[in-house]
N, C-alpha and C positions, 0 to 999 in steps of 0.2 A: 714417386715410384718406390715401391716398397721392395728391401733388397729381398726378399723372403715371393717373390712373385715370377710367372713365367718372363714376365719383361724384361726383366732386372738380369733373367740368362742370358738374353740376349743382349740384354745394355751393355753389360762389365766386360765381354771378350772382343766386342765391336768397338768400344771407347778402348779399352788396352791394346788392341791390337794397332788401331786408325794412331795411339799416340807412340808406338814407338816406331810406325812406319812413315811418319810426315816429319820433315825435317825440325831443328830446334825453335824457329822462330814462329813456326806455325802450333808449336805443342799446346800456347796457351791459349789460342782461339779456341783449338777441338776442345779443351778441358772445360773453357768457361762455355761453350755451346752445350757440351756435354750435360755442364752444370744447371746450366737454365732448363734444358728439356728435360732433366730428372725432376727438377722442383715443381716445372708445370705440368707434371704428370698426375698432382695431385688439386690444382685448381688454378689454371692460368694466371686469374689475377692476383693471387698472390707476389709473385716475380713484380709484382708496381711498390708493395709495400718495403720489400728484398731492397729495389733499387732505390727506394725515397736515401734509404738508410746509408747503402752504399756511396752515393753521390753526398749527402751531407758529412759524413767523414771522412772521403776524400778531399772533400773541400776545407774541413777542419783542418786535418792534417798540415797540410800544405801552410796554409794561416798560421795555425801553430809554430812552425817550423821559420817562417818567414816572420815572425812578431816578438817582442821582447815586454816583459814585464805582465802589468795589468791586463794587457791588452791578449798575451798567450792563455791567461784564467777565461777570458771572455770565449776564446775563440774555441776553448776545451769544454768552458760548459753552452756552449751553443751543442756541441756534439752530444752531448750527456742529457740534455732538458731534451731535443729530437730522438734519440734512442727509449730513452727513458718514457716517453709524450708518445711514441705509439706502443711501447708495451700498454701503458696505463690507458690511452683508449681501445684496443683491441683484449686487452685481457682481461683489467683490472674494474673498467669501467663499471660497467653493470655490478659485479661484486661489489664494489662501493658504493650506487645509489641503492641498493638492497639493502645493506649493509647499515646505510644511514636513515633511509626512508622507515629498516624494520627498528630501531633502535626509536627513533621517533615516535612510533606505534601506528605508520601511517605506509605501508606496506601496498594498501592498494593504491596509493599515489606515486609511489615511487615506479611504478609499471608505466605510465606516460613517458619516461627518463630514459629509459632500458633501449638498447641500440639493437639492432635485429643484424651484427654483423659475427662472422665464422673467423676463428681463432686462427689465423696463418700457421701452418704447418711448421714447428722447431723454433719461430721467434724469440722463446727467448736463447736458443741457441746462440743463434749465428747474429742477434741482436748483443750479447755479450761479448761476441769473438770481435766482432764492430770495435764496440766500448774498447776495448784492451791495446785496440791499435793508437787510438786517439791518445787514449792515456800515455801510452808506453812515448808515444813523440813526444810529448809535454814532457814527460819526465827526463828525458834525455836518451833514454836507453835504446829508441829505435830508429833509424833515417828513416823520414818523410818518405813515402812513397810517391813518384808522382805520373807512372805510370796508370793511367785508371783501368784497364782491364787485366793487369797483374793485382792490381789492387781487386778491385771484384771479383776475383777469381780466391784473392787469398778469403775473403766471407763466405763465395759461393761452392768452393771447393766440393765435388759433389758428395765422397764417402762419407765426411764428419757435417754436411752441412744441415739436415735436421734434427739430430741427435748426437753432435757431440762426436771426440772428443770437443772441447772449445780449446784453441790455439791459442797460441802467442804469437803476436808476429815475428818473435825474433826468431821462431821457430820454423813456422809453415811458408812466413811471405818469403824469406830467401830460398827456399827450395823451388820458386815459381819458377828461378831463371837457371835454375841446376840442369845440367842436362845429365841425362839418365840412362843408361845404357841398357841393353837386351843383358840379365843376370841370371841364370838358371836357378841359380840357389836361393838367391833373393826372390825368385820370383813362385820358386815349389814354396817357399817357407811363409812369403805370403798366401799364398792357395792354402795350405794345411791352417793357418790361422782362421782364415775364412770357414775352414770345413768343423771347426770347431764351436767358431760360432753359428751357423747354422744349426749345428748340433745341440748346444745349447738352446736357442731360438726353438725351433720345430720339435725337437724333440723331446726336450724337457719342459719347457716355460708352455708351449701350445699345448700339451697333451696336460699338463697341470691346471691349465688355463678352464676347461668347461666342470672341472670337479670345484675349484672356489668359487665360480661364477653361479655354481647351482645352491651355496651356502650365501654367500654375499651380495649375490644379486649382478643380473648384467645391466641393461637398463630399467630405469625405472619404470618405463612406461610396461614392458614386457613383465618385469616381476616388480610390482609395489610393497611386496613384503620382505624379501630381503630376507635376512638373516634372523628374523624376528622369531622366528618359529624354532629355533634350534636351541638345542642345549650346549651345554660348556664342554664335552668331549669333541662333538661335529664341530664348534667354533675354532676350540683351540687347535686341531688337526687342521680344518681349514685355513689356520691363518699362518701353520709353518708351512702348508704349503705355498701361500704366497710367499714370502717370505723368500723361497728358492725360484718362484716362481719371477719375482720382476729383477731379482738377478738374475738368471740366465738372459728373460729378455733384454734388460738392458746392457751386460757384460756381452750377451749373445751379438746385438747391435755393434756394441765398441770393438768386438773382435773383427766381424766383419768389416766395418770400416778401415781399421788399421792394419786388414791383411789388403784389403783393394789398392789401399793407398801404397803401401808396400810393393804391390806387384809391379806397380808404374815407376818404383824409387824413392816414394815419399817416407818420413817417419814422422807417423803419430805419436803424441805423447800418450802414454798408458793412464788407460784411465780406473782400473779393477786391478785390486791385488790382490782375492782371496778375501774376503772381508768378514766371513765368516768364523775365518777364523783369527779375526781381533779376541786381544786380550782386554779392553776397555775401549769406551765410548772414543776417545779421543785417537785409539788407534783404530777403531771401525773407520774415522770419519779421513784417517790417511792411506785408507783403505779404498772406501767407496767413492763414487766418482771422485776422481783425482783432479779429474781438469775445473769441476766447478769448487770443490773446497778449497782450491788455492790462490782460483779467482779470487772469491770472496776473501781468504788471507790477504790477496796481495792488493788487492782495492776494497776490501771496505775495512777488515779487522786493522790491517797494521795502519791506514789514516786515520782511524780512530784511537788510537794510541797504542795499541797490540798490547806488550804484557811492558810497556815499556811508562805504563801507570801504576798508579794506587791498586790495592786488592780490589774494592769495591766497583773503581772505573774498567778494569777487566773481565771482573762476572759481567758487568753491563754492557761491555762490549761484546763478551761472549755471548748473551740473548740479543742481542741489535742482527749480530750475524745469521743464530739458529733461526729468526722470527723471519728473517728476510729472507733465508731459503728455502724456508716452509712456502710465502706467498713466492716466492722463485716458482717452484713448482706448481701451484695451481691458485685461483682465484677462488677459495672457498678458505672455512673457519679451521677444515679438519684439517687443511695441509699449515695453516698459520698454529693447530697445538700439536702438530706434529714437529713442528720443528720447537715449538717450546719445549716440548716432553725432549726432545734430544739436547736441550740446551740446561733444561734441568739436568739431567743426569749426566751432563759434560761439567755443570758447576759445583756438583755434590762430589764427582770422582773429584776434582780440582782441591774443593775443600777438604776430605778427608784422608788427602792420600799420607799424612803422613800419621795419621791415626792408624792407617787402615795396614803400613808397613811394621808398625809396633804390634799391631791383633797378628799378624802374619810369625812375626816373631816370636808370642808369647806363647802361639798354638803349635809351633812346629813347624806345620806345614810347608816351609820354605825348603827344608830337608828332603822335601818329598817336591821337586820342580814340576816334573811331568804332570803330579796330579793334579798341582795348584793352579798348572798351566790348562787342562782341560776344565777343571772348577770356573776359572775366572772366562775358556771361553765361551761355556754353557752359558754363563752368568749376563755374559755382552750381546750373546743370539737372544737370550730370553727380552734382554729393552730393547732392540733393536726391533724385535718379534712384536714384541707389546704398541710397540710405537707405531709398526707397519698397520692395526687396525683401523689410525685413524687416517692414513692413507689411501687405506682400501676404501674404505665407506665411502658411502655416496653421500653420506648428511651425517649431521652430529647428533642426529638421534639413533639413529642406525648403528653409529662407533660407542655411544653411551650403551646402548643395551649390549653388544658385544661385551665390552670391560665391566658391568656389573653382572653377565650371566658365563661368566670364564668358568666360574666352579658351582656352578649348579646341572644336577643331572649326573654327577660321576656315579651314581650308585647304583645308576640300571647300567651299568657296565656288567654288575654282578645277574644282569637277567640276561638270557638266551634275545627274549624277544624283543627287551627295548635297547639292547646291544644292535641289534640288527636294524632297528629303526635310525640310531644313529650312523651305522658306517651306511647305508640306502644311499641318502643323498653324497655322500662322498665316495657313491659307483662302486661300496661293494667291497668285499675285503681283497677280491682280486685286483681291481685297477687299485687299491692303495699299497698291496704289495709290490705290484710294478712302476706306480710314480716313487715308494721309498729306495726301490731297488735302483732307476736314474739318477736319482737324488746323490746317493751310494757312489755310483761310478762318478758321479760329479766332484763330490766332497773328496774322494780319491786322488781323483787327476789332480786337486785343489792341493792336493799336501804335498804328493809326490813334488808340485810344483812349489810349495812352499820349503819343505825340505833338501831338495836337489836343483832345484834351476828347470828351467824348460822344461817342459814335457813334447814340445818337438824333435829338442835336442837328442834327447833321452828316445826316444823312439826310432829315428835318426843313423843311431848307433846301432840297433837292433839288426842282426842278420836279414834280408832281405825278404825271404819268405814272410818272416813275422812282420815285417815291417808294411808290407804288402798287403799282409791279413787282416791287420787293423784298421788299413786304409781303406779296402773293401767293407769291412762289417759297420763302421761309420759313415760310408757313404751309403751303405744300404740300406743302414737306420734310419738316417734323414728321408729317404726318398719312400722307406714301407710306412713306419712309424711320423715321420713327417707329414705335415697336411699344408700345403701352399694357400696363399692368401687366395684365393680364387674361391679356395671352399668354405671362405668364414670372412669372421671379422677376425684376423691375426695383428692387425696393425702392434708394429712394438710401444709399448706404454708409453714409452716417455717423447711420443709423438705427437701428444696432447701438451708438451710441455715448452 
């Protein structure tokens, strides 16, 4: 069920409401009811693949917890090879005999191999929120759960369960059995979160969403040529506006979830902090999803020895990480050099930072904070920008001709007519004055929030009329400027993920 749909009006006040009027011991039936009928709203039998997962790390768990020594290693990677064993045949599969069959030269044999199955919905989401539990009992830090429908409830939770935030247990599974009281405040503060991501969602990311899809291609089948035909001004415009664009969706999403979850009592971990405006790679990436980059800190980087190695074993640890959240995200080449290109440029800021504090010295420029401060965050949106090409692309011939035609074509800038050829497919100088003008009020609410705290707060505070006015021209924007998933393909990006 996509929250962005008429369904989803009807879901969220019928579950919120059914949960704070059915007594405490019945709360976690309706949620995990709730939970499942969200998920098979999208292809029933996925909910077999959900449960495979569920029941073998319940079962882990418990083994884990009840076993000592070698025997607790066994019982953790029983949980780890089954999570791990249906990403790799649901996602990874086909990519790898592709992948080997084309490197062999033998590509039309590798199609005998190729599995004709559809991607479950959020997998590797709520596939890693899994992992985390199993881990965390190994490690000592969580009690065993051994209820199993608080436990399924804590994977299937329905706001964060295909997109994220990804939980911890020590986090989300004890709120299962918190009882939650009817909170006015808590519960407007979650609603205004919500209307923000919507806001983001529909009105930003959707309405950005048909101007890059007409530069970069929606499906292949429908456009075969993609981006091919464009020059370096429509490309590079095209691709900041992605850029804003799969943030808002996916911050859009994260808001959403964590005001729903909110409304009921729950607190999500924050997963978006403004990322835009990082001042380096390494603060983008404390930035950008929060709940997956610390996953990976806290289960792959720090067992592989975190910074608590040699220089050499931590650059390698640093690409072990960026490579493995590239194929996190998709089963293709572009998203495994997109996380290389991020892992690059996380090892070169690593290496040269005390170079790069001496150049900052010698030139001055330290003297002058503010400007150094907007320098270096232009500096982190332009790789961060660059990197997103090979995200967007549907193939890696697609993202190569992008980044070899960035700067070709700037010179009919200076002609009336092939000025106009280029802003055409990006709808024109008026829709790009009103997607830069969203952009604007985006990047705004971004600072006010990064410089002041809240931007609910802060509104909050405002005399009531005002406060009123903005509530209405937001919810008015969503619903004129908004377009519900009924009218399109709106699904949020990282639903493919």
């Amino acid at each position: 069920m996509l929250f962005n749909s008429f369904e989803f009006l009807l879901f969220f006040p019928i579950v919120t409401i059914g949960y704070f009027v059915l007594p405490q011991k019945a709360r976690w039936v309706w949620l995990l009811v709730a939970s499942c009928i969200f998920y098979m709203a999208y292809k029933w039998e996925y909910i077999l693949i959900l449960g495979f997962t569920i029941c073998i790390d319940y079962i882990a768990g418990i083994l884990i917890a009840q076993s000592e020594g070698k025997k607790r290693k066994w019982m953790l990677g029983l949980s780890l090879v089954a999570n791990i064993g249906v990403l790799a045949v649901f996602k990874y599969w086909n990519f790898g005999v592709e992948s080997i069959f084309g490197a062999l030269g033998n590509a039309a044999a590798g199609k005998n191999y190729l599995l004709n199955i559809l991607l479950p919905i959020g997998l590797s989401f709520h596939t890693f929120q899994s992992m985390a539990y199993t881990i965390e009992v190994y490690r000592g830090r969580q009690p065993v759960e051994k209820h199993f429908g608080i436990f399924a409830l804590y994977v299937m939770f329905y706001p964060q369960l295909v997109a994220g935030p990804i939980e911890r247990p020590q986090n989300l599974l004890s709120q299962m059995r918190d009882k939650h009281t009817f909170d006015y405040d808590r519960i407007t503060r979650g609603l205004k979160m919500m209307a923000w991501g919507f806001f983001m969602k529909v009105v930003i990311a959707d309405r950005i969403s048909p101007t890059v899809n007409a530069v970069m291609g929606g499906s292949l089948a429908s456009d075969p040529t993609g981006p091919m035909k464009f020059a370096g001004p429509t490309l590079v415009i095209a691709m900041i506006l992605y850029a804003f664009q799969i943030y808002c969706d996916f911050a859009g999403y994260s808001n959403i979830a964590i005001g729903s979850a909110e409304v009921m009592g729950f607190t999500l971990m924050k997963n978006f902090n403004h990322p835009y405006f990082a001042t380096g790679i390494g603060d983008f990436w404390s930035r950008w999803h929060i709940s997956l980059s610390t996953w990976f800190r806290d289960y792959l980087y720090i067992p592989l020895g975190g910074n608590r190695v040699s220089p050499a074993r931590r650059i390698l640890n640093v690409f072990i990480v960026f490579v493995v959240s590239g194929l996190w995200h998709g089963a293709n080449w572009t998203f495994v050099i997109w996380g290389v290109l991020h892992g690059t440029f996380r090892v070169i800021e690593m290496l040269t930072e005390k170079a790069r504090r001496k150049l900052v010295d010698a030139i001055g420029i330290a003297k002058h904070p503010r400007v150094w401060t907007v320098l270096r965050v232009l500096f982190t949106f332009g790789l961060a920008t660059f990197a997103w090409i090979f995200f967007r692309a549907r193939n890696l011939n697609e993202a190569v001709y992008v980044v070899t035609h960035l700067f070709s074509g700037w010179g009919g800038l200076l002609n009336a007519t092939t000025r106009g050829q280029m802003f055409d497919p990006l709808g024109g100088y008026g829709v790009l004055a009103a997607l830069f003008a969203l952009i604007g009020v985006l990047l705004l609410v971004d600072l006010i929030q990064e410089r002041r705290g809240s931007i609910i707060d802060m509104v909050n505070r405002q005399p009531a009329t005002l406060r009123w006015a903005v509530y209405y021209i937001g919810i008015m924007a969503i619903i004129i400027l908004g377009r519900m998933a009924t009218e399109g393909n709106n699904e949020f990006i990282y639903f493919a993920f």
